[in-house]
C-alpha positions as CSV (number, residue, x, y, z in Angstrom):
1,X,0.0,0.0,0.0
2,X,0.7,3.2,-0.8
3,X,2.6,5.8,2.3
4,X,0.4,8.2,3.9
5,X,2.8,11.5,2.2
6,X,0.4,13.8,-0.2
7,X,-2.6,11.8,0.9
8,X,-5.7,13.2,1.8
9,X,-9.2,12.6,1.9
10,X,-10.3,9.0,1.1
11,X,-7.1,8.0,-0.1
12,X,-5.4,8.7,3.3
13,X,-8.3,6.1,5.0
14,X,-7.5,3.8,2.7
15,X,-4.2,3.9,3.3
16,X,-5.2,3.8,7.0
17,X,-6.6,0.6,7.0
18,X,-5.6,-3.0,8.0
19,X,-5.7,-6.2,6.5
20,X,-8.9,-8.2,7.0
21,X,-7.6,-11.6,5.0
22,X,-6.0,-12.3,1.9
23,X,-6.6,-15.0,-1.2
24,X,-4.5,-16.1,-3.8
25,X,-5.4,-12.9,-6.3
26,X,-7.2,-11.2,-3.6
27,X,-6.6,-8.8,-0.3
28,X,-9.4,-7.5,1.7
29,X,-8.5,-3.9,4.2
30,X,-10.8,-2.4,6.7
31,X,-11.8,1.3,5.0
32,X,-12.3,3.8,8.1
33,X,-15.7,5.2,7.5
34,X,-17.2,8.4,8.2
35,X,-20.7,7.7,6.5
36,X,-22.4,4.8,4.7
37,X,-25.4,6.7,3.4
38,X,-24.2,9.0,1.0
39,X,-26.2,11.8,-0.7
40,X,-26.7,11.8,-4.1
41,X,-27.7,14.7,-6.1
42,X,-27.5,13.4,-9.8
43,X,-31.0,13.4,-11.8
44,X,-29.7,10.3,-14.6
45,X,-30.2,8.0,-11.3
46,X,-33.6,7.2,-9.2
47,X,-32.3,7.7,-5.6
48,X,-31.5,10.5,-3.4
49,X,-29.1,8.4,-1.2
50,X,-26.5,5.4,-2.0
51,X,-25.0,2.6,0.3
52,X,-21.6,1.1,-0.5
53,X,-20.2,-1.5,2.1
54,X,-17.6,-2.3,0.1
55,X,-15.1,-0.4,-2.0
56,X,-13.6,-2.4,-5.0
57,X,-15.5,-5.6,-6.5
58,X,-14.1,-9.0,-6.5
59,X,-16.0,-10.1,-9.9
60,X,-13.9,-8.9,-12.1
61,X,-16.5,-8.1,-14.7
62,X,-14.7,-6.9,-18.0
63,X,-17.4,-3.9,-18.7
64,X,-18.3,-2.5,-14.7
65,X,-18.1,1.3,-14.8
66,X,-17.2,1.6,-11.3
67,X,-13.6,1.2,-12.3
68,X,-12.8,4.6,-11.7
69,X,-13.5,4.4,-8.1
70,X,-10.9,3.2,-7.2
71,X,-9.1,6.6,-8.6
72,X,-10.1,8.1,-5.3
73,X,-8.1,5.9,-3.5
74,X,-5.0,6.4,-5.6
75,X,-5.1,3.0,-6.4
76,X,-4.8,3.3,-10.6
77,X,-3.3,-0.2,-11.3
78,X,-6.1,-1.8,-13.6
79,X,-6.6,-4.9,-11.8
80,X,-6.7,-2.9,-8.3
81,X,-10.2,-2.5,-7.9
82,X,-11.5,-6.3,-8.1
83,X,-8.0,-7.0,-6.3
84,X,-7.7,-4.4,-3.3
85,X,-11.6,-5.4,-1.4
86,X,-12.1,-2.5,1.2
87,X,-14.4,-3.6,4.0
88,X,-15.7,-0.4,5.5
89,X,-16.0,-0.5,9.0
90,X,-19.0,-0.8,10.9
91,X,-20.7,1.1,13.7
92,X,-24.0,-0.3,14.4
93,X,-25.0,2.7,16.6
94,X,-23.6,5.8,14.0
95,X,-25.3,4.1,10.7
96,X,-28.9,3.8,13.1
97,X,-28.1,7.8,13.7
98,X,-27.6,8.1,9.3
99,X,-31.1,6.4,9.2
100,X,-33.1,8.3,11.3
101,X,-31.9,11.5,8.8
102,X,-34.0,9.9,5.9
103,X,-37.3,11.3,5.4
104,X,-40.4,9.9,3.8
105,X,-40.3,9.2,0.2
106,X,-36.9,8.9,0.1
107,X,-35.1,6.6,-2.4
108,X,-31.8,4.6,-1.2
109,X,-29.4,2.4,-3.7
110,X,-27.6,-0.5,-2.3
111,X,-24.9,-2.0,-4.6
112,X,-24.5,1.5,-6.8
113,X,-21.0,1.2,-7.3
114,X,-19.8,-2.4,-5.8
115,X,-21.6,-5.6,-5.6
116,X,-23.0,-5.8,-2.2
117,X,-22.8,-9.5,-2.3
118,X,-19.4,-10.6,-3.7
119,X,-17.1,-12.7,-1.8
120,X,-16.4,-10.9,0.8
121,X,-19.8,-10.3,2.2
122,X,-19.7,-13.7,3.5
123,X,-16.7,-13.1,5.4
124,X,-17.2,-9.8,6.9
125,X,-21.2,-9.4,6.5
126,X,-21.5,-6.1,6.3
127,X,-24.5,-5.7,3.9
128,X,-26.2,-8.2,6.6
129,X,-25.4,-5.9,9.5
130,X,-27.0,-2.8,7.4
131,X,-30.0,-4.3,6.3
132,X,-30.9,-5.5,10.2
133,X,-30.6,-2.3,11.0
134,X,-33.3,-1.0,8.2
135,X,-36.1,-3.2,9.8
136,X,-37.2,-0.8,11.9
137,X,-37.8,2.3,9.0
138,X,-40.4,3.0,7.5
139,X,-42.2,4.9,4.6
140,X,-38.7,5.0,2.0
141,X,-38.0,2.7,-1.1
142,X,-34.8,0.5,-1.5
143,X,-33.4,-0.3,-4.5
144,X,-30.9,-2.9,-4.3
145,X,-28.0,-4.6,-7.4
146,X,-26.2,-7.2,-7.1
147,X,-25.1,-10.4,-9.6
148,X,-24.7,-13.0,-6.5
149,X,-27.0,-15.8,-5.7
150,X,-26.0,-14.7,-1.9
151,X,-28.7,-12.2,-1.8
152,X,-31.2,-15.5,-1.2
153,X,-29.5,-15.3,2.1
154,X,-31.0,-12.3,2.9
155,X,-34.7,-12.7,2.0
156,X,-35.9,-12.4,5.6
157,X,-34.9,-8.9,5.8
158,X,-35.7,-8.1,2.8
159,X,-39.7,-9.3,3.6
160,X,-39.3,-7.4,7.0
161,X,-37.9,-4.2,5.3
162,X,-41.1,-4.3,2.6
163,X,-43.6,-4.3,5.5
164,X,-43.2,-0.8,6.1
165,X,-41.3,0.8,2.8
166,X,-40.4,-0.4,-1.3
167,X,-38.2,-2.9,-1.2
168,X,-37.3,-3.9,-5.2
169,X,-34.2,-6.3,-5.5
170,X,-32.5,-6.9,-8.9
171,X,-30.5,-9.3,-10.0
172,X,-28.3,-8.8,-13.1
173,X,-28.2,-11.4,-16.0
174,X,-26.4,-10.1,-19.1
175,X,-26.5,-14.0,-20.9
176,X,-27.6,-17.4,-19.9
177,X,-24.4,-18.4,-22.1
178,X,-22.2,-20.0,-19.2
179,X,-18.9,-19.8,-21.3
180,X,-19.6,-16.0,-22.5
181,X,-20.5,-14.7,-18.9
182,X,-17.1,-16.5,-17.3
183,X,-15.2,-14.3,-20.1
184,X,-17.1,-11.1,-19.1
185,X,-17.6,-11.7,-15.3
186,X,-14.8,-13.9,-14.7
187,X,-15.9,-14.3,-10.9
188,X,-19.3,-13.6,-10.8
189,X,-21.8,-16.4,-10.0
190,X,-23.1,-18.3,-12.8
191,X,-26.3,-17.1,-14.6
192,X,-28.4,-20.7,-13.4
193,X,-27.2,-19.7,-9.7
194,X,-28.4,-16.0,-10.2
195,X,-31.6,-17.2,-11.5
196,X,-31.8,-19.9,-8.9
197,X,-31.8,-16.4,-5.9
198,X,-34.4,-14.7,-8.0
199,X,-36.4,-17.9,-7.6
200,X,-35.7,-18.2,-4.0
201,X,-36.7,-14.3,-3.2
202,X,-39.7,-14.7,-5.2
203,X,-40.9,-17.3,-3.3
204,X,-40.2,-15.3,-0.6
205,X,-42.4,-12.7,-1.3
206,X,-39.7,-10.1,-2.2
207,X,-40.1,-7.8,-4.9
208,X,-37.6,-9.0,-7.3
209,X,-36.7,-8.7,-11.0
210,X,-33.9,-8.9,-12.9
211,X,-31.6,-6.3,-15.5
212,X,-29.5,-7.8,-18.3
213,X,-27.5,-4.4,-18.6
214,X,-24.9,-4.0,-19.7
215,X,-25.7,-5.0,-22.8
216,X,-22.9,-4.8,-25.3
217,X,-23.3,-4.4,-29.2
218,X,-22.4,-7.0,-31.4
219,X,-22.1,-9.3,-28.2
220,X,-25.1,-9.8,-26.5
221,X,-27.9,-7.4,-28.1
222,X,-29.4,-9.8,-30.4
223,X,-33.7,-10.2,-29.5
224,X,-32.9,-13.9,-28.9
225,X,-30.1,-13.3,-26.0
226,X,-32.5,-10.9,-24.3
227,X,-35.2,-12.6,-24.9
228,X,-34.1,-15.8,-23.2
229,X,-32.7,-14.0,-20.5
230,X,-36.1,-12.3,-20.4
231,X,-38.2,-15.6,-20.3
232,X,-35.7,-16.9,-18.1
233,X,-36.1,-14.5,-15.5
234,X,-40.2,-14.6,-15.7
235,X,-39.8,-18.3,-15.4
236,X,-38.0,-17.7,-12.1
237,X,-40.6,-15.3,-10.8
238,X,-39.0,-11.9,-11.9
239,X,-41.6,-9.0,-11.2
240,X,-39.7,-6.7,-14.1
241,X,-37.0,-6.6,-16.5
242,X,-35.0,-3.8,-18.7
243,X,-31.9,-3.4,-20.0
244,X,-29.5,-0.5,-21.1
245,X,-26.5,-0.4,-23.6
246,X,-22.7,-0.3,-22.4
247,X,-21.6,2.8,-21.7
248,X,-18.0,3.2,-20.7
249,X,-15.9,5.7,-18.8
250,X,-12.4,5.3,-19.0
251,X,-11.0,3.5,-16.3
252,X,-13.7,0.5,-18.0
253,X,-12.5,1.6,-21.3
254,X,-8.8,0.2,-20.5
255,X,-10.3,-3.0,-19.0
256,X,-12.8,-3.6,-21.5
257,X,-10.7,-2.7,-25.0
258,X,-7.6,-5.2,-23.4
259,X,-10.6,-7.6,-23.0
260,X,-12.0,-7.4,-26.5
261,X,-8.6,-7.3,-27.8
262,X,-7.9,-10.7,-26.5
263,X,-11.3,-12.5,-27.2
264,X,-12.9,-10.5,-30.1
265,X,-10.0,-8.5,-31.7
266,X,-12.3,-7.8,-35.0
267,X,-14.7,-5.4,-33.4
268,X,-12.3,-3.4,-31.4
269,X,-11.6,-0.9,-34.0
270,X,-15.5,-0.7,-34.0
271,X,-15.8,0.1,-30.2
272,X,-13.1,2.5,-30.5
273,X,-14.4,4.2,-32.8
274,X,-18.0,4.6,-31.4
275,X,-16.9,4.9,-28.1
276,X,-13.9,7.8,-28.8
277,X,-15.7,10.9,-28.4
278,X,-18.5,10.0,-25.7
279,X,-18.8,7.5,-23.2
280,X,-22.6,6.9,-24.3
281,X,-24.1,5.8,-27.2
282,X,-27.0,7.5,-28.8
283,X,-29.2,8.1,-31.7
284,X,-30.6,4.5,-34.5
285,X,-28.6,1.9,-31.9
286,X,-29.6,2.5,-28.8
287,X,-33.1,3.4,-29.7
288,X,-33.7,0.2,-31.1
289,X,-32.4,-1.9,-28.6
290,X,-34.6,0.2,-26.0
291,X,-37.4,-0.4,-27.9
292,X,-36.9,-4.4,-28.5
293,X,-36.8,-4.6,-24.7
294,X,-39.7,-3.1,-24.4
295,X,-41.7,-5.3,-27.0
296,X,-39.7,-8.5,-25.0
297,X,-41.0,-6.7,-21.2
298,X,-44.5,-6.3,-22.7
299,X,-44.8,-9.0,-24.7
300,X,-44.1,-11.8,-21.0
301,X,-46.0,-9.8,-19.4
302,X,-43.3,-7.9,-17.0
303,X,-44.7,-4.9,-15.0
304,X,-42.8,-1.8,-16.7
305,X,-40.5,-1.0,-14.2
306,X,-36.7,-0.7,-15.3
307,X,-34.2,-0.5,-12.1
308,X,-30.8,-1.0,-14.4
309,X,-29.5,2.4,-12.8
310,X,-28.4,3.3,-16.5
311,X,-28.2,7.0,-17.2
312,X,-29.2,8.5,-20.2
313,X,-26.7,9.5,-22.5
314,X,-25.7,13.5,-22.0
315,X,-26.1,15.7,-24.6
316,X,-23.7,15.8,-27.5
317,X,-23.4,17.4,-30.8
318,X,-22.4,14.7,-32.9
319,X,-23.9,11.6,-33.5
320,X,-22.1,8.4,-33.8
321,X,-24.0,5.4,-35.5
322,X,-21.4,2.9,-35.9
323,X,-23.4,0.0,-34.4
């Protein structure tokens, strides 16, 4: 780790902490914490306040756009953010005094930026130790991401939580291709396992769909990918479904051009070139994949409800229609 000189902020935290454990590719750090709810004033997102446990995400996932993250760390190595797993400590009595400043109608994200279910969540439990704490609120709605089948564990809560507020769980599927989605998210549960949580919560009576975002062009847009992904998940007892294409900033860029490089070196000129001037795509391509999801929503019968925290492309003056 890095030495505390020229550190501030964040970074000097981070640099504070202690090791929790260690793996083979993987080292986990406590992250001293001032706050876990953290207010968000952007309009492209549908919540006024996000939850992080953890900082850095163990699934590696070739496309995630919350690369850059780790930036505020100084950590810029590319592998360091599914490599360096921060912990962030808990205070059961301070997080109960964050609570008590959210009013009614408020809108809270779990798993904005990390997965709040990878790996380490079974070690240190943190994302268990904030949800017990949420039974007793009342009258705001949680949104909560994540790709792991470990969020079954959790349904209890979760049914508690709803008695009193929104509770809406997704689960994110980009393929039901086995082979494909251990290139993409190399250690990410597989999509049966995923499928197998949104099951289990359904059964449970908690509000749950499921979001095959990203999806990526050339890759996984065609109707049939979606659409099986799509019956898939209504088969499983998904309340909604949507989708929004890649966008990428450039801390993913790196990751996700090395990626394609490697695996699909004839589109990458493509992607560079539709990706150099913006980090979104607009205009024919994306319109038409919004509008095949939802026919593919409407058509199975999925309440219209799309939680895949994408945000709409900013405005730009050119218009790039590569794909």
């Amino acid at each position: 780790m890095q030495q505390l000189v020229n550190l501030v902020g964040i970074a000097r935290l981070a640099s504070e902490g202690t090791t929790l454990a260690e793996k083979s590719r993987v080292e986990y750090r406590t992250l001293p914490t001032r706050k876990w709810l953290n207010r968000c004033h952007s309009k492209r997102v549908p919540f006024q306040w996000t939850i992080n446990p953890y900082r850095g995400c163990e699934y590696g996932c070739k496309y995630c756009y919350a690369r850059f993250t780790h930036e505020f760390l100084e950590r810029h190595e590319a592998d360091a953010f599914e490599t360096e797993i921060y912990a962030k400590d808990w205070n059961a009595n301070s997080f109960e005094q964050e609570l008590a400043a959210l009013k009614p109608g408020d809108v809270v994200g779990l798993g904005t930026a990390t997965d709040p279910y990878q790996p380490a969540e079974r070690k240190f439990e943190r994302t268990r130790h904030l949800l017990e704490a949420m039974v007793s609120i009342r009258d705001i709605a949680l949104f909560v991401t994540t790709k792991s089948d470990l969020v079954a564990r959790d349904a209890d809560l979760y049914r508690k939580i709803a008695k009193q507020n929104d509770v809406r769980v997704s689960v994110t599927v980009t393929t039901l291709d086995r082979t494909f989605a251990r290139r993409t998210e190399p250690f990410a549960p597989r999509p049966d396992l995923r499928l197998q949580a949104v099951n289990a919560l359904a059964d449970a009576g908690v509000p749950v769909g499921v979001i095959a975002s990203p999806i990526l062009p050339l890759l996984t847009d065609t109707e049939t990918n979606l659409r099986s992904v799509a019956a898939a998940a209504r088969k499983a007892g998904a309340q909604f479904f949507g989708a929004g294409v890649l966008f990428l900033k450039p801390a993913a860029k790196q990751v996700f051009f090395t990626y394609l490089e490697n695996q699909h070196p004839h589109l990458l000129k493509r992607y560079q070139a539709s990706y150099q001037m913006n980090s979104y795509l607009r205009g024919a391509y994306p319109d038409r994949i919004s509008r095949m999801v939802d026919e593919i929503r409407a058509e199975l019968g999925f309440v219209k409800r799309d939680l895949s925290f994408t945000p709409p492309p900013p405005v730009a003056d050119s218009q790039l229609r590569l794909f």
